[in-house]
Each structure stands twice: as structure tokens, then as C-alpha cells.
Phi, psi and omega in degrees: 000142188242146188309158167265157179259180200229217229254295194311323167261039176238345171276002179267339183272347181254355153290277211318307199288336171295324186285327161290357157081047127248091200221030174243169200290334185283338209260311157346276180329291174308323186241033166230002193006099158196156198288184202253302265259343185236344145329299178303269207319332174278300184315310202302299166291009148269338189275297201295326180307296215070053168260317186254103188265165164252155198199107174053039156075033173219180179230144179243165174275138148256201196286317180283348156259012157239354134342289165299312144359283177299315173313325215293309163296007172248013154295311168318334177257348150310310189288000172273332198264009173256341166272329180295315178311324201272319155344263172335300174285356166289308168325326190219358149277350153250000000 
């Protein structure tokens, strides 16, 4: 069963795919798989933020989304490596 992801990680999948030169809203949908209707809503606030411009019906990353970009991942990978921790001491205190 798959998680629903939540509001950080769906804005790290649609800056990484913009930063990958996938930037258009249909080329969105598809490889951040969302819907136009919470896709728009995220564009809106990314835009409205200044992670994102829009430029000839694509969106480009700015220097503050990529920025961000980055915290985000390394929040993600803190947060894989406090679940391998917690793995391990689950492991081996029960």
C-alpha cells in the first residue's frame, strides 16, 4: 500500500522535475503524478514563494528553489537515516 506523501514531498518532486527540464504542466502531472487541479495549486505557491517563474508556458527553478531544493533533500535523507536508526534499536532492544 502506498503512502500518501505529503506537502514537502510533492514540492521536492515538482522543483526536482522542473530542475530536470520537465516543465511543462502536462510533463508535471505526469512524472510528479498529480492531478492539474493540486499540480495548479502547488505552481501557484511556488511561484507566489519565488521557487518558481513561469516563462513561455514552461516553469523554470530559481536560485531560492534551489536552494530549497536542497534543504528538502537533505531533509529526506536525514529522515531515511533516523528510520534505519530506529530500525536498528527496535531490533535489537526487542
Amino acid at each position: 500500500m502506498r503512502v500518501k506523501r505529503d506537502q514537502f514531498e510533492i514540492v521536492a518532486d515538482i522543483l526536482e522535475n522542473i530542475k530536470e527540464g520537465n516543465n511543462s504542466k502536462s510533463s508535471l502531472m505526469k512524472n510528479a503524478n498529480l492531478s492539474f487541479t493540486i499540480l495548479r495549486k502547488y505552481l501557484d505557491y511556488l511561484i507566489e514563494k519565488g521557487y518558481i517563474e513561469e516563462k513561455d508556458s514552461s516553469y523554470v527553478i530559481t536560485e531560492k528553489g534551489i536552494a530549497v531544493l536542497e534543504r528538502l533533500k537533505k531533509m529526506r535523507q536525514l529522515e531515511f537515516q533516523l528510520a534505519e536508526l530506529i530500525n536498528e534499536l527496535s531490533e535489537e532492544l526487542l
